[in-house]
C-alpha positions as CSV (number, residue, x, y, z in Angstrom):
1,X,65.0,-25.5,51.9
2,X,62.5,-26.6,49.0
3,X,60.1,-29.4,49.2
4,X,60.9,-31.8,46.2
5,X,57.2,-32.6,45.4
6,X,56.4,-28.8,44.8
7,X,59.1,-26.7,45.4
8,X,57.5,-24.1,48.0
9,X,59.9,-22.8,50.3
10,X,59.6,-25.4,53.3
11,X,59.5,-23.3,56.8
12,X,62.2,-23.8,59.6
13,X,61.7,-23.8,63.1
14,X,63.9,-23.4,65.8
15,X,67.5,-25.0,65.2
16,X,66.6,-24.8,61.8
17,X,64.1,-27.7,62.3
18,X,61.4,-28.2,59.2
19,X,57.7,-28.0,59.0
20,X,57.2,-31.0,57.0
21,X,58.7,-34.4,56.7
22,X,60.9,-36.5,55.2
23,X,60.3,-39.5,53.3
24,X,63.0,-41.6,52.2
25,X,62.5,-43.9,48.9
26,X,63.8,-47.2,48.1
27,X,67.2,-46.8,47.6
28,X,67.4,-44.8,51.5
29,X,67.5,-41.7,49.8
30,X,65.8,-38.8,51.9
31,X,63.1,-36.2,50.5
32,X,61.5,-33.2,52.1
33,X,58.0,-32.9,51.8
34,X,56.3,-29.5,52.6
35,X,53.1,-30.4,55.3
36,X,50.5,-28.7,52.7
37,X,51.9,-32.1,50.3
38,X,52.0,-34.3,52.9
39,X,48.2,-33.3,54.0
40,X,47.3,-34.0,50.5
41,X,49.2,-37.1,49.4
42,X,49.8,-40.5,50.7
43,X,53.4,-41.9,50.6
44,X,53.2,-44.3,47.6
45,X,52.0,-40.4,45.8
46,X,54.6,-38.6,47.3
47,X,56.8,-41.2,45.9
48,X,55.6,-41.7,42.7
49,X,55.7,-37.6,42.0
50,X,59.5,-37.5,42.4
């Protein structure tokens, strides 16, 4: 899996869990953010990137 805001490879845990999160936008649509954006962004960024 990619993260949308940078497209890194996002890592997988166990169960193919994701290192990151996932931010859904207005409409309830889901994103997966990589933890190196999330560190470095707020939300409202995150958003306004994709």
């Amino acid at each position: 899996m990619k993260c949308e805001s940078c497209n890194q490879k996002i890592e997988e845990i166990f169960l193919n869990k994701i290192l990151g999160t996932v931010v859904k936008d207005e409409k309830g649509k889901k994103h997966y953010i990589c933890s190196e954006c999330q560190r470095n962004n707020s939300k409202e960024e995150i958003l306004k990137k994709l």
